[in-house]
C-alpha positions, 0 to 999 in steps of 0.5 A: 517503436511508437507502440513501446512508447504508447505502453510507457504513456500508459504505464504510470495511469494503470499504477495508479490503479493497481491495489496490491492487497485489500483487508476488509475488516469487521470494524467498518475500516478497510486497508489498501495494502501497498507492498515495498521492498527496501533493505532499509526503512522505506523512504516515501517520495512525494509522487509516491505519496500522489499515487497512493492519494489517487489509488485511495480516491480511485478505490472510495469512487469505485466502490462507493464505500462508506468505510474509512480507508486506511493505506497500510505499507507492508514493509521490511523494515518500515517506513522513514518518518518525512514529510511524505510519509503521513499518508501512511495510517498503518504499517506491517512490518517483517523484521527478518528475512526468516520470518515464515508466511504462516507467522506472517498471515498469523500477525496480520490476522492477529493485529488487524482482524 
């Protein structure tokens, strides 16, 4: 048992950590992309909004870049404007369930590239 509670301990340091996707762009601006899924728009808490400061701080210390970073949520439905939600400088959003992953990498290509 002590090893499970040893993982758990470790568990919130490697999310910190965790980027789920990069776009690095030709106009000297990258996005970390952070993936939610909400049935609704996405509600940003105010440990989530730590997290997404130290994985964007871990990330400039780590690579030593010189380019802006932006935190881009991807999203169903977006994400619900509060006192939290200002970290987020970029949003995609998937308006239907139906929406293919080909018209998908075509918006993202099209709106971000």
């Amino acid at each position: 048992m002590e090893d499970d509670t040893a993982i758990f301990e470790i568990m919130p340091i490697f999310a910190l950590l965790i980027i789920h996707w990069l776009i690095d762009r030709n106009d000297n601006v990258i996005n970390l992309c952070e993936m939610k899924f909400s049935e609704r728009e996405y509600l940003m808490t105010e440990r989530e909004a730590a997290h997404l400061r130290c994985r964007k701080g871990n990330f400039i210390e780590a690579t030593n870049t010189h380019k802006a970073v932006h935190i881009t949520l991807v999203t169903p439905y977006g994400v619900k404007q509060n006192a939290h939600s200002a970290i987020i400088q970029n949003q995609i959003t998937l308006l239907t369930s139906s929406l293919k992953i080909e018209q998908f990498h075509n918006k993202l290509i099209n709106n971000y590239l």
